[in-house]
C-alpha positions as CSV (number, residue, x, y, z in Angstrom):
1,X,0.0,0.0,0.0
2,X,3.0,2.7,1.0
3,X,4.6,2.1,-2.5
4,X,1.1,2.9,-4.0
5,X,0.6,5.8,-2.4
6,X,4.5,6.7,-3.5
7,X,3.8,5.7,-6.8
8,X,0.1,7.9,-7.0
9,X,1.9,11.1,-5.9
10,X,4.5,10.4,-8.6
11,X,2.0,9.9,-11.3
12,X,-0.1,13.0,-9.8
13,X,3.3,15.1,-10.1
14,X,3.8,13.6,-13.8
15,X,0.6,14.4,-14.9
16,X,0.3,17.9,-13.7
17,X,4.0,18.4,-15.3
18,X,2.4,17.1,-18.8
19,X,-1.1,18.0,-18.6
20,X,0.4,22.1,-18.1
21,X,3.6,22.1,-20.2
22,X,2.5,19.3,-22.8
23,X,5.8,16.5,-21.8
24,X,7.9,15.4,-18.7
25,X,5.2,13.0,-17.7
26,X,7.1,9.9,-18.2
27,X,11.1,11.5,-17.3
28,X,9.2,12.4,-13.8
29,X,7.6,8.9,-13.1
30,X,9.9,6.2,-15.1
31,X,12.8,6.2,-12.2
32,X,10.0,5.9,-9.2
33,X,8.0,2.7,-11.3
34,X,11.5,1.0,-11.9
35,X,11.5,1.3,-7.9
36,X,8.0,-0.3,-7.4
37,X,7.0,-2.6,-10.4
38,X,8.7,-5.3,-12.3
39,X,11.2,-3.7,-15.0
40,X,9.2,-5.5,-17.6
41,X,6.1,-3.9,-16.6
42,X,6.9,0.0,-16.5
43,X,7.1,0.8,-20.6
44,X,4.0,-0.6,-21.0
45,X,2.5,0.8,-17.8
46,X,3.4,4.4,-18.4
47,X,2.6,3.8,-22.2
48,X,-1.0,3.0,-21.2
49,X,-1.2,6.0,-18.7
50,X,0.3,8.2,-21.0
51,X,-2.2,8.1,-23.1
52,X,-4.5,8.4,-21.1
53,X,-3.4,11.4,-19.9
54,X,-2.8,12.8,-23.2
55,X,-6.4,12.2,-24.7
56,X,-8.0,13.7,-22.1
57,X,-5.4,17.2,-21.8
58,X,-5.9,16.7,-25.7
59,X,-9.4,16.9,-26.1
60,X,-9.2,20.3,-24.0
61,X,-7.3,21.8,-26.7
62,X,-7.8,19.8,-30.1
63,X,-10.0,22.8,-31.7
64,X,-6.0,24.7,-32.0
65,X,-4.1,21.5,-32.8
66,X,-1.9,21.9,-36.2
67,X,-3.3,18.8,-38.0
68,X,-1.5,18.7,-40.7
69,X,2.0,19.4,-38.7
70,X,1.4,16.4,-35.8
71,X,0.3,14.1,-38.9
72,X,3.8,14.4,-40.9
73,X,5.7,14.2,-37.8
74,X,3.6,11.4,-36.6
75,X,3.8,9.7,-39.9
76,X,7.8,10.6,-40.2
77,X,8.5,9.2,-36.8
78,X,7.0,5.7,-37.4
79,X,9.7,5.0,-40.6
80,X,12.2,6.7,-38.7
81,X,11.7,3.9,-35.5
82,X,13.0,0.5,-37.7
83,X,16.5,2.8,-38.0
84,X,16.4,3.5,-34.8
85,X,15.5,0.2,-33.5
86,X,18.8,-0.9,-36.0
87,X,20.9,1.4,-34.2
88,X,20.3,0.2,-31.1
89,X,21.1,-3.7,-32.3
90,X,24.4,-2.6,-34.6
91,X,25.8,0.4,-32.2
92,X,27.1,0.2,-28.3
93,X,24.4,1.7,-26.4
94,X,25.5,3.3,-24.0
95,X,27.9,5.7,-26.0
96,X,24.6,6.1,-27.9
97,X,22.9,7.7,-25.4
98,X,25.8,9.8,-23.7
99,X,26.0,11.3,-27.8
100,X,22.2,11.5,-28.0
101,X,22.3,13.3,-24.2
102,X,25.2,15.8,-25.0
103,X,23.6,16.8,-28.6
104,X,20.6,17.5,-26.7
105,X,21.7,20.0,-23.9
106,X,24.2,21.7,-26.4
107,X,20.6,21.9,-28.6
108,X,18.8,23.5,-25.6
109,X,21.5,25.7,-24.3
110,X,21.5,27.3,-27.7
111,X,18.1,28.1,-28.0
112,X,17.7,29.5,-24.5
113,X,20.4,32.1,-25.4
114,X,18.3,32.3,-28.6
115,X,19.2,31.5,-31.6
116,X,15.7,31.5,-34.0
117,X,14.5,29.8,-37.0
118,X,12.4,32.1,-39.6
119,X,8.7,31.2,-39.4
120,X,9.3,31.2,-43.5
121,X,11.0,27.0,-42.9
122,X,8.1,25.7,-41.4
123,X,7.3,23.1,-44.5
124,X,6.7,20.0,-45.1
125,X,10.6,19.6,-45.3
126,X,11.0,21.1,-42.3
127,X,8.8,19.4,-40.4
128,X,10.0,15.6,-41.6
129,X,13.4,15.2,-40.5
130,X,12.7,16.2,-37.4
131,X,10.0,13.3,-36.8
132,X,12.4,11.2,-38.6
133,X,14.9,11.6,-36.2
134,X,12.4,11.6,-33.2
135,X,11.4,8.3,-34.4
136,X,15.0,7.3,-34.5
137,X,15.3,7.9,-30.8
138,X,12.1,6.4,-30.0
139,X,13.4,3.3,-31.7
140,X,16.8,3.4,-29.9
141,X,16.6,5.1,-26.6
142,X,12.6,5.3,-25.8
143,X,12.8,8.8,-25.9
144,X,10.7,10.4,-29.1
145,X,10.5,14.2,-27.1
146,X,13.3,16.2,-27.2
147,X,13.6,16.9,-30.9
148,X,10.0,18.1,-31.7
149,X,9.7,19.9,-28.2
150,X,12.9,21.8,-29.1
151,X,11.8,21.8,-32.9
152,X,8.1,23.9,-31.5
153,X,10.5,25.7,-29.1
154,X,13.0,27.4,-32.0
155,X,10.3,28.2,-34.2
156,X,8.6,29.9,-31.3
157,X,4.7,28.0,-31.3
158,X,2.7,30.1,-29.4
159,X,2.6,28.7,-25.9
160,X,-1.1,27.1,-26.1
161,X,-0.4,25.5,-29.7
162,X,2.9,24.1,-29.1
163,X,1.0,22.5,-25.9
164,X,-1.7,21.1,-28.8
165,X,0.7,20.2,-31.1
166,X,2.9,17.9,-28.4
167,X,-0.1,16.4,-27.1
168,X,-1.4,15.5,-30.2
169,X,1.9,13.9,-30.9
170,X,2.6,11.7,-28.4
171,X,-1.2,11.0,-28.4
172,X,-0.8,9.7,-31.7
173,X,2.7,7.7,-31.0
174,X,1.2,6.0,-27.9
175,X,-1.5,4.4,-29.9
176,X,0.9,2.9,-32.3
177,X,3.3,1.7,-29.4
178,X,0.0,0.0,-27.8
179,X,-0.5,-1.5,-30.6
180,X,2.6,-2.8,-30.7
181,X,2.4,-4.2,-27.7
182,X,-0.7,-5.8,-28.2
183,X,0.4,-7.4,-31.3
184,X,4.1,-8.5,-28.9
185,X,2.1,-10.1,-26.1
186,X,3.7,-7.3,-23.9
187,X,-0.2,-6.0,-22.7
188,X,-2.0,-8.4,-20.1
189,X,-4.1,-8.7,-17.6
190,X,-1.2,-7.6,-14.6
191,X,-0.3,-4.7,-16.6
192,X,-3.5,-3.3,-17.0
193,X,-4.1,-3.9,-13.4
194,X,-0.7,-1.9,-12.4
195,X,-2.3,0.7,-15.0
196,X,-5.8,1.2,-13.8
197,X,-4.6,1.8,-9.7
198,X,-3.1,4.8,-11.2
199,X,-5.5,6.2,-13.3
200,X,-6.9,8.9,-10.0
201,X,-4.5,10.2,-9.4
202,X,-3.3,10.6,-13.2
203,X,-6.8,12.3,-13.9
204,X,-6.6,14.6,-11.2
205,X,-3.1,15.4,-12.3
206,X,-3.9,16.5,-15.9
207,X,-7.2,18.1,-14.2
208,X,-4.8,20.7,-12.5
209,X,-2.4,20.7,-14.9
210,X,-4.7,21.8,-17.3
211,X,-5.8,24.6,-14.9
212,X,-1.9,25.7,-14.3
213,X,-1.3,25.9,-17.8
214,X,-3.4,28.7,-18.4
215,X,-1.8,31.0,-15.7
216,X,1.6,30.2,-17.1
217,X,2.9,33.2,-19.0
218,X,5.1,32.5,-22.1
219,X,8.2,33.9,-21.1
220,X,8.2,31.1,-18.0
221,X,6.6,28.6,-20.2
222,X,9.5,28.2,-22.4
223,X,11.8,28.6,-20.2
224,X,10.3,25.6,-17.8
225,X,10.7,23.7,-21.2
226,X,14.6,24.4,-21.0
227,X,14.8,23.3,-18.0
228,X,13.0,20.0,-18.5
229,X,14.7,19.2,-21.9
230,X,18.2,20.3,-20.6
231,X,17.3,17.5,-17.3
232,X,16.3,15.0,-19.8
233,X,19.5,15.2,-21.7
234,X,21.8,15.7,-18.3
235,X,20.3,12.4,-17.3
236,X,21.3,10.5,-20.1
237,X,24.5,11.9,-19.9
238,X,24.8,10.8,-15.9
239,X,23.2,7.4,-16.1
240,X,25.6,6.4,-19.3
241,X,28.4,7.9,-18.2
């Protein structure tokens, strides 16, 4: 019961994080599940509670979403995850990571001291290669965020549609990875049962995240997403060190 309650306020946290900024759920609860469930279990766990968590902040905000952005970075990032899922069989992983960690808080650092990107790249070719190479790391590392959230960040989205636009995103990419799963055996009856104890204190979380995100004004909105990007990638670079 105590590691329930541990994990709850941990998902709670997660959610709130996500449900206000638009990511960090999963960087926030990952090392406290790894603590409490079965190392087999988590991935699936978090996938299933992620998206749960991302349809309903979604459905707040779906009437801004960019459709036709979150579709060619969805649909980039799905042939991008067989090279990715390559690279993780053919190159030593944990240099891998340390490479993918450092790229990405050199990446952050610049665009907090701000280098820009003229609104007049945002095409189709713009857009691709940066789900491409998401879908590479989701293949290799599990970690599909940092490139489009810094991707929104230098093109400077407005605060409420780069929220949309993430959402819909990793909305989209969990249903694929449950299906995935599905197909793999990976879901069953445990899982969803390690799922479902969670699901409270997940609503309540995006509830108030939700709420928070509204009072957040943009100047401390993207730098909060510095800060959460720049702790993804300083993780990597810690735990593969």
């Amino acid at each position: 019961m105590f590691y329930i309650v541990i994990g709850s306020i941990v998902v709670f946290v997660g959610s709130l994080v996500q449900g206000s900024v638009g990511f960090g759920f999963a960087l926030i609860i990952v090392p406290t599940l790894l603590l409490i469930l079965p190392q087999e279990h988590v991935t699936p766990v978090v996938v299933l509670l992620s998206l749960a968590l991302n349809g309903v902040a979604l459905y707040e905000c779906h009437r801004i979403l960019q459709k036709k952005t979150v579709f060619l970075l969805s649909i980039s990032g799905i042939l991008g995850v067989p090279f990715g899922v390559y690279l993780l069989q053919e190159v030593n992983a944990q240099a891998f990571k340390l490479i993918v960690g450092v790229l990405i808080v050199i990446l952050a650092c610049l665009l907090k001291t701000g280098w820009k990107r003229s609104p007049r790249n945002q095409t189709v070719a713009g857009f691709f290669p940066v789900g491409f190479v998401s879908g590479i790391m989701n293949g290799s590392i599990a970690l599909n965020g940092p490139p489009v959230i810094l991707f929104f960040t230098h093109i400077k989205l407005e605060k409420e549609v780069f929220r949309a636009n993430l959402l819909g995103y990793f909305f989209i990419s969990n249903c694929f990875t449950i299906l995935y799963f599905v197909y793999s055996d990976l879901i069953h009856q445990q899982i969803l049962y390690d799922s479902l104890i969670y699901y409270p204190s997940l609503l309540l979380g995006t509830v108030v995240g939700i709420k928070v995100s509204k009072r957040i004004p943009e100047k401390i909105f993207r730098n909060v997403v510095f800060l959460v990007v720049g702790v993804m990638g300083l993780a990597l670079i810690v735990t593969n060190i």
